[in-house]
C-alpha positions as CSV (number, residue, x, y, z in Angstrom):
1,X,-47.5,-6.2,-99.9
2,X,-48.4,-8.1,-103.0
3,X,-46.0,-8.5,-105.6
4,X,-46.6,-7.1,-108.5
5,X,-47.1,-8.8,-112.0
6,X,-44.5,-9.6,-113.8
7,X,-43.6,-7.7,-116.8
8,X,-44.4,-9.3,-120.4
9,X,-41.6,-8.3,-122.6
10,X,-37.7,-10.2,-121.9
11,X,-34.6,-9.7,-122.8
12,X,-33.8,-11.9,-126.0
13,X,-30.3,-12.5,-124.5
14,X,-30.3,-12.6,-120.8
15,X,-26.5,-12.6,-120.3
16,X,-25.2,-9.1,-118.9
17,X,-22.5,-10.7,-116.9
18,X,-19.2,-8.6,-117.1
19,X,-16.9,-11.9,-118.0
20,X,-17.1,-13.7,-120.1
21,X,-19.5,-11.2,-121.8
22,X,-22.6,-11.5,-124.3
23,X,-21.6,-13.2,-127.8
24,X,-22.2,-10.7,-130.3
25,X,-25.7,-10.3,-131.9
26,X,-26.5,-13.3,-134.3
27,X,-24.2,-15.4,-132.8
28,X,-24.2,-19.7,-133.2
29,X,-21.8,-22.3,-132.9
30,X,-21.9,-22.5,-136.5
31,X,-19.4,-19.3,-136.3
32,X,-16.5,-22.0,-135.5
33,X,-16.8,-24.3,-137.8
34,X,-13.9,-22.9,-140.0
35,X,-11.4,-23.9,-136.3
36,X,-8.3,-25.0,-137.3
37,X,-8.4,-28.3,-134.5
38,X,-7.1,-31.3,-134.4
39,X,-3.5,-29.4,-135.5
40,X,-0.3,-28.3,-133.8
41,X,-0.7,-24.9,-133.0
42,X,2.6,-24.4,-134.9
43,X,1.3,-25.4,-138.5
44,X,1.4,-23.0,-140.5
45,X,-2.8,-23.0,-140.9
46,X,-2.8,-22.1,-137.0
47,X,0.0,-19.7,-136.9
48,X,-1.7,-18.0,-139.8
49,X,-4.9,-17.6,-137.3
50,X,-3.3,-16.5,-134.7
51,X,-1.5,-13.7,-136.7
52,X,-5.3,-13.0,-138.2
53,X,-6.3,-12.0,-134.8
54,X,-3.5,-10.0,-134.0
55,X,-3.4,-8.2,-137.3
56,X,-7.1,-7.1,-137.0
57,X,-6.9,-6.4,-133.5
58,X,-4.3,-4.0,-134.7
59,X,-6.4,-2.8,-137.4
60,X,-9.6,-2.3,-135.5
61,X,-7.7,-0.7,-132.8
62,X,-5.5,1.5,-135.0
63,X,-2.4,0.6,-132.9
64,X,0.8,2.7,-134.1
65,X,3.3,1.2,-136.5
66,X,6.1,1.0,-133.7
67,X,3.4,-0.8,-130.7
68,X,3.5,-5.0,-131.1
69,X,0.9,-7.1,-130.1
70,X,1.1,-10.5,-129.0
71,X,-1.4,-13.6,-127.5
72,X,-0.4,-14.6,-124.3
73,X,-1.6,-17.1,-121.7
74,X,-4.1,-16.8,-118.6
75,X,-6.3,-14.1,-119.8
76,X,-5.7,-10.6,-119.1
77,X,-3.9,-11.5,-115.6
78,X,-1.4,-13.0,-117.7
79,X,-0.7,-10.5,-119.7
80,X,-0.3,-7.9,-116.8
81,X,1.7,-10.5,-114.5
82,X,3.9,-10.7,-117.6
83,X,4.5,-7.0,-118.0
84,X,4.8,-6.4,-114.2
85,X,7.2,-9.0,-113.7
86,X,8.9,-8.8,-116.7
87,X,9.5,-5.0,-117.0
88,X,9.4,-3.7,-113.2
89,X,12.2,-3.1,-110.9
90,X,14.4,-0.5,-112.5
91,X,12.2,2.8,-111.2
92,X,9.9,3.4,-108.2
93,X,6.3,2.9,-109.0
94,X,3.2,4.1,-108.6
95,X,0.2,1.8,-108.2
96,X,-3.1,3.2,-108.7
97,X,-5.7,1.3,-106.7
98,X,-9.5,1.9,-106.6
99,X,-11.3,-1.6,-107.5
100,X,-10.2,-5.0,-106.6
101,X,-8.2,-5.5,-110.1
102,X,-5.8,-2.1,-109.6
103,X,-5.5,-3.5,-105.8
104,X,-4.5,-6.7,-106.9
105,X,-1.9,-5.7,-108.9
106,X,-0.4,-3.1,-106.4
107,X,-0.5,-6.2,-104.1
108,X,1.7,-8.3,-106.5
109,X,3.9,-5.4,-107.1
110,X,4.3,-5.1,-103.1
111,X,4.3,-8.5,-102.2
112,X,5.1,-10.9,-104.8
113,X,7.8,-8.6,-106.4
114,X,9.0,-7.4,-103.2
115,X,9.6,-3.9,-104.7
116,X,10.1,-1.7,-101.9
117,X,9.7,1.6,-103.4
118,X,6.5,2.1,-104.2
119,X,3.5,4.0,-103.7
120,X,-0.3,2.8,-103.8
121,X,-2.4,5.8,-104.8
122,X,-5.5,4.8,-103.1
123,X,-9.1,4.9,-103.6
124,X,-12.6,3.8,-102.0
125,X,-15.0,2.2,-104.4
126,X,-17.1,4.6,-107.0
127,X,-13.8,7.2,-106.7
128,X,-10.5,7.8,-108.1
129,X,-7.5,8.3,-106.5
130,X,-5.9,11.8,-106.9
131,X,-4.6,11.8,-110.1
132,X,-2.6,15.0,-109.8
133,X,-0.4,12.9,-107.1
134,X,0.8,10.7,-109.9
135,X,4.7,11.0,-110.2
136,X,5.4,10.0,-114.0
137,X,9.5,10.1,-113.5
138,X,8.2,6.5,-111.9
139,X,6.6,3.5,-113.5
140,X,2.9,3.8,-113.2
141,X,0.8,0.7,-112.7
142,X,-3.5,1.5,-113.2
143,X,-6.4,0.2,-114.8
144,X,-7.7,2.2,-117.2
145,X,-11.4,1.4,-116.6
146,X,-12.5,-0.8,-113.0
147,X,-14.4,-3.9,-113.7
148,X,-15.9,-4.1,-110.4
149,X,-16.3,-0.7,-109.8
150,X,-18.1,0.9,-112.7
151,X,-14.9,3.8,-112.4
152,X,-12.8,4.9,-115.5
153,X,-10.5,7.5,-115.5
154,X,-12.0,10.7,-117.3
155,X,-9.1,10.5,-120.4
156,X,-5.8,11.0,-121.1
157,X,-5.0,14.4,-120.1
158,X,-3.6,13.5,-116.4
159,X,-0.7,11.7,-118.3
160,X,1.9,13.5,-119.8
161,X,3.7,12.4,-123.7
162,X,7.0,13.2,-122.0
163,X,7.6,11.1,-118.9
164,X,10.6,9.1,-117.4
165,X,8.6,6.0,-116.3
166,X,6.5,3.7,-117.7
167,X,2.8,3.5,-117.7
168,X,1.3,-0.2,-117.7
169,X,-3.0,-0.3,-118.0
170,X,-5.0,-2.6,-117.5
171,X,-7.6,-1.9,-119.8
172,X,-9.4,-5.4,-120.5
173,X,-12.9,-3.7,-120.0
174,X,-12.3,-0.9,-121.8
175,X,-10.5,-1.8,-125.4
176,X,-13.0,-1.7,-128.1
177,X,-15.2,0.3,-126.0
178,X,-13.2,3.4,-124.9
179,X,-10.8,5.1,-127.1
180,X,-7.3,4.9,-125.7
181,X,-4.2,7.0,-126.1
182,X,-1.9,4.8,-127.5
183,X,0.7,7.4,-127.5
184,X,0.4,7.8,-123.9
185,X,0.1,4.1,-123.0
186,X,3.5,1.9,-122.7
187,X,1.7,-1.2,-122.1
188,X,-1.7,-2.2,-122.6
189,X,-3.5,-5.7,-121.7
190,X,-6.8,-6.9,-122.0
191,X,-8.9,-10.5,-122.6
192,X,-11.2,-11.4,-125.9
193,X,-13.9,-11.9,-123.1
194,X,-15.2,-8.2,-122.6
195,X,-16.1,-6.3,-125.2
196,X,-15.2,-8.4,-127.8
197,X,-17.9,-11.2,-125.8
198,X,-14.8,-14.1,-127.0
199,X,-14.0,-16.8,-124.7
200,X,-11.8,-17.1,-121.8
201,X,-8.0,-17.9,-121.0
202,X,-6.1,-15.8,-123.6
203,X,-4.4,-12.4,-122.8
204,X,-3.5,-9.7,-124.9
205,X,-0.3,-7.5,-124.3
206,X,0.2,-4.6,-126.5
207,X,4.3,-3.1,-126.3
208,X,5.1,0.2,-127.5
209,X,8.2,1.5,-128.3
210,X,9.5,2.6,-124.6
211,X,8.2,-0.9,-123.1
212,X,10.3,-2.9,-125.3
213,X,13.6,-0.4,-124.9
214,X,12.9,-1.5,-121.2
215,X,12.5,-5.0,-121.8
216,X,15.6,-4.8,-123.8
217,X,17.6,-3.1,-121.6
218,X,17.0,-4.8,-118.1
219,X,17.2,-7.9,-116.4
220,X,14.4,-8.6,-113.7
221,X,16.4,-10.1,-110.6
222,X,14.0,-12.4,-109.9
223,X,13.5,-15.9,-111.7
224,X,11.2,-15.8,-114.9
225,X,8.5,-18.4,-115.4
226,X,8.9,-20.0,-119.2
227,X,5.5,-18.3,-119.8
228,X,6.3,-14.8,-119.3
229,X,9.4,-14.8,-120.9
230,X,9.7,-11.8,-123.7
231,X,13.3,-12.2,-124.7
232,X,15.8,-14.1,-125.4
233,X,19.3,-13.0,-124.9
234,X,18.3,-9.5,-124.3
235,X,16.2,-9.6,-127.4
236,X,12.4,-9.6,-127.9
237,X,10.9,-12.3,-129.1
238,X,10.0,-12.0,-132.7
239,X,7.9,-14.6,-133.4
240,X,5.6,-13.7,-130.6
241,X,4.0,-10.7,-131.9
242,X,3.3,-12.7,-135.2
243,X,1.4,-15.6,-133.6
244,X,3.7,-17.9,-132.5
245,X,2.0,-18.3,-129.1
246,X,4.4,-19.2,-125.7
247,X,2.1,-22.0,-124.8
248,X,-0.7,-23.8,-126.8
249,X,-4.1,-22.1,-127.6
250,X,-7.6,-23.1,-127.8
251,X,-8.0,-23.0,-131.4
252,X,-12.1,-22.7,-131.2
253,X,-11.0,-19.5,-128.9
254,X,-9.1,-18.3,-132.0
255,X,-11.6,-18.8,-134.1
256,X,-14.3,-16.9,-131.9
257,X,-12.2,-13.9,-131.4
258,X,-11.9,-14.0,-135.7
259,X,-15.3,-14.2,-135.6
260,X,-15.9,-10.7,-133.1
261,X,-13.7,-9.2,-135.0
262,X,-15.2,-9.8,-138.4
263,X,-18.4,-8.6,-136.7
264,X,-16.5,-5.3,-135.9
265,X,-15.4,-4.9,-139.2
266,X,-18.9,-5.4,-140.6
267,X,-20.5,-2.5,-138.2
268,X,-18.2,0.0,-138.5
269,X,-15.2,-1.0,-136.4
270,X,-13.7,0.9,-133.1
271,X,-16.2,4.1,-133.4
272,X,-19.7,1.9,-133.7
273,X,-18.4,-0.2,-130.9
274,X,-17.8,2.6,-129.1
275,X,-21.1,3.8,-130.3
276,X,-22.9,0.7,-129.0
277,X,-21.8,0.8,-125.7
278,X,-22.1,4.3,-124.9
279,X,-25.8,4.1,-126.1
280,X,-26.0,1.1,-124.0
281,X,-24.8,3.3,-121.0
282,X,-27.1,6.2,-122.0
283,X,-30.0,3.9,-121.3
284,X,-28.8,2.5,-118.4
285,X,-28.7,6.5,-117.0
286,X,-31.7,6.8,-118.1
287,X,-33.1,4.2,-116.3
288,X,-30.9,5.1,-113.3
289,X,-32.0,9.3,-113.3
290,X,-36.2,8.0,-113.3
291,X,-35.7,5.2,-110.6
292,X,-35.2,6.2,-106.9
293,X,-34.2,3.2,-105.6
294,X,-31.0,2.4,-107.6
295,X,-28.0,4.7,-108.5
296,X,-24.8,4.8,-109.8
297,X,-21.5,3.5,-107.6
298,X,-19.0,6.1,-109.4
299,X,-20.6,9.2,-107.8
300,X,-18.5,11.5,-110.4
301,X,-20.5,11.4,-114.0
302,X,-17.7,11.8,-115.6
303,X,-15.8,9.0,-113.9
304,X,-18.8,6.4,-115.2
305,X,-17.9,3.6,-117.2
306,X,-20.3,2.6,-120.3
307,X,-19.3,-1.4,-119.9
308,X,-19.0,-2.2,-116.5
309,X,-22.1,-0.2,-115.1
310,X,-22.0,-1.0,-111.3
311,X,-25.0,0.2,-109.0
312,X,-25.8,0.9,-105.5
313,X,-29.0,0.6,-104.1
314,X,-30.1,4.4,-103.0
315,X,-30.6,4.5,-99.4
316,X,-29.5,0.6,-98.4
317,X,-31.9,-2.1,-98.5
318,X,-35.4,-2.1,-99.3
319,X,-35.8,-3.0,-95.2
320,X,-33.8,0.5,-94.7
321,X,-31.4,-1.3,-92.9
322,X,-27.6,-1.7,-93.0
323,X,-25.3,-3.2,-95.8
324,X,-25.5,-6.7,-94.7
325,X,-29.3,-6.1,-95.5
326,X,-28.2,-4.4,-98.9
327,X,-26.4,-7.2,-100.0
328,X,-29.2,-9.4,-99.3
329,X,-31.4,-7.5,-101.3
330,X,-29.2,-7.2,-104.2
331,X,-28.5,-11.3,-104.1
332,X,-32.1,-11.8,-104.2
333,X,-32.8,-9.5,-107.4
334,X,-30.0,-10.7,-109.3
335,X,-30.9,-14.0,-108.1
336,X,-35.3,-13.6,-109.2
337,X,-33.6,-12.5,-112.9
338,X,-31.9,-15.2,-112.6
339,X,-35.2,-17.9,-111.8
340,X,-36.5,-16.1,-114.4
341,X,-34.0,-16.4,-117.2
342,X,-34.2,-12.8,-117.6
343,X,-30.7,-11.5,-116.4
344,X,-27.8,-13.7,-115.5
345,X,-24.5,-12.9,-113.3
346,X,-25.6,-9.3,-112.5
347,X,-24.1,-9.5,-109.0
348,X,-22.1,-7.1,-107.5
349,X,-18.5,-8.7,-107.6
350,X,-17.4,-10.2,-105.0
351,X,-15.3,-7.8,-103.4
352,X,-17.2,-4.3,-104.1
353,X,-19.6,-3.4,-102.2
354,X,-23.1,-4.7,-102.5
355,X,-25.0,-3.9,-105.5
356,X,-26.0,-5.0,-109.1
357,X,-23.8,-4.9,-111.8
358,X,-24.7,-4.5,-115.4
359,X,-22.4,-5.6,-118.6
360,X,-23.4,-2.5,-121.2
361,X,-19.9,-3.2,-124.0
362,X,-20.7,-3.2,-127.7
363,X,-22.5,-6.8,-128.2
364,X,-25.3,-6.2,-125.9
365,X,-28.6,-4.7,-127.5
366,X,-30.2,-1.6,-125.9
367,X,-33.2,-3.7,-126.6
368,X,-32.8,-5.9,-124.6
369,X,-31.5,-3.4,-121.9
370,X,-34.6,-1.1,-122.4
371,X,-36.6,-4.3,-121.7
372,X,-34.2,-5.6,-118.7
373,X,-35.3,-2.4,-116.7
374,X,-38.9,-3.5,-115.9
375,X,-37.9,-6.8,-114.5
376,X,-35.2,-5.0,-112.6
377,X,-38.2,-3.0,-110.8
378,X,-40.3,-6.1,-110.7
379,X,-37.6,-7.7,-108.6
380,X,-36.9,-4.8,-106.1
381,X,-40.7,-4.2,-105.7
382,X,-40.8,-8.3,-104.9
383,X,-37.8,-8.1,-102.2
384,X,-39.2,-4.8,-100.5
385,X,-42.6,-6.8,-100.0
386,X,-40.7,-9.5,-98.4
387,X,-40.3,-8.6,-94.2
388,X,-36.9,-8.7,-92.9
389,X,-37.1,-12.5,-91.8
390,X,-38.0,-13.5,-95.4
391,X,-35.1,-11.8,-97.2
């Protein structure tokens, strides 16, 4: 079998990875030229920064008056070690697990934590657990939408607004792309390197009013890192939720995330981003619905996420073969895109199954997803013409 011709239109931005994501459209280095560098990140020109991003992080977001919002270290597995070590212990939890992320975190909770009553609600990749089984008179551990398995929860309405525990989401692919029940949501952390496309190593943990009555009220029995530490003498933290960061930030990060956020603003804020990526995902189905060898990994529609769109190829490898053979075939696609400068990082990640995986959040263009689809075909039809011993 000949391969066929490559197509003649490409992506203008190649980068669909799912972390750290696309920059936001008309994006240059010139956007952090206004860093504060050079400066202690406790002058008052940085604090003022960091209190920017928080402030219109709020704003975009429409957080409640009585939720606080502070930058912490190590990304968004900062901020949820920090809330599962710092508020855990006093109730039996439940740890929802369906992706590698959610299983991580019931494996810290288990493990690490040593917590010995708790329950990991279980579920293969491209499915949820049963939500029904959640017991909300316990602390409830879940990620609201999972990064390497294309799976969101389908809303809000499995959680009740009176419970006894708390609930603590991970949500780092899905704020500023999927609209989130704050009232329903104790504690919320996510990264600037999803849908907001900013840089690594800062986390964002968002309180509300029940997480910091816990936080107030209990002392964890184990010993507490100087990083994760969110009060002092049985007292939050003030100064944390108005900038004054635990460690020391990359100011050029800082400056980046001001810069996605003043893109926000400029588009609409929280409903065009959630406009942008849900067109992105509409594409993406679209694509998906007219192409027989690829599908979707969440096999409920309405369990889909529209940022992390993970996919299966339909009936294993293009040899027919077995999944060793499928995850062959989906290296050497993502890795032709990837010769070709059309499509970078679409792997599967490395602990789903095997598959491609598509970044769709708000500052990729459908252009250049309506043009990725093409190459995407070119590549399959050029590792189905390969025989087994070439691939």
């Amino acid at each position: 079998m000949n391969t066929p011709l490559r197509p003649d239109v490409r992506p203008a931005k190649p980068q669909f990875s799912s972390g750290p994501c696309a920059k936001r459209p008309g994006w240059s280095l010139e956007a952090l030229a206004g860093a504060v560098v050079g400066r202690s990140h406790r002058c008052p020109a940085s604090v003022a920064k960091l209190a920017a991003v928080i402030e219109k992080s709020r704003a975009i977001l429409g957080l409640p008056a009585g939720h606080r919002m502070a930058i912490v270290p190590a990304s968004d597995t900062g901020a949820m070690e920090m809330a599962l070590w710092s508020l855990l212990g006093p109730r039996g939890v439940d740890a929802l697990a369906w992706e590698s992320f959610g299983s991580l975190w019931a494996a810290d909770v288990t493990g690490q934590l040593g917590l010995e009553d708790v329950r990991v609600l279980a579920a293969d990749y491209g499915a949820l657990p049963d939500l029904s089984q959640v017991d909300f008179s316990r602390d409830v551990v879940f990620t609201w939408n999972g990064t390497t398995s294309g799976v969101r929860v389908p809303g809000a309405g499995w959680i009740p607004s009176a419970r006894q525990g708390l609930t603590i989401c991970d949500a780092t692919s899905a704020v500023f792309a999927m609209d989130l029940p704050w009232d329903k949501l104790d504690v919320v952390t996510y990264s600037w390197q999803k849908v907001l496309g900013g840089e690594g190593q800062h986390g964002m943990l968002i309180l509300g009013p029940r997480a910091v009555e816990r936080l107030e009220s209990h002392t964890p029995p184990w010993p507490m890192p100087k990083i994760f530490r969110l009060t002092e003498g049985g007292t939050l933290i003030d100064g944390l939720f108005k900038g004054r960061t635990i460690n020391t930030p990359s100011m050029l990060a800082v400056e980046d995330a001001l810069d996605a956020l003043g893109w926000a603003g400029t588009i609409g804020g929280l409903p065009a981003l959630i406009a942008r990526s849900e067109a992105n995902f509409q594409a993406i189905a679209g694509w998906v619905g007219r192409t027989p060898w690829v599908d979707f990994l969440a096999a409920d529609p309405a369990t889909r996420s529209c940022t992390s769109v993970c996919l299966k190829l339909a009936g294993g490898a293009p040899t027919g073969r077995g999944r060793e053979d499928q995850a062959a075939a989906a290296r050497r696609i993502a890795g032709l895109l990837e010769d070709e400068g059309v499509a970078f990082d679409i792997n599967a990640y490395r602990d789903a199954p095997p598959g491609l995986r598509i970044w769709a959040g708000a500052t990729v263009e459908r252009a250049d997803l309506e043009a990725l689809f093409p190459w995407l075909d070119w590549a399959y039809a050029a590792t189905a013409a390969q025989t087994p011993a070439e691939a």
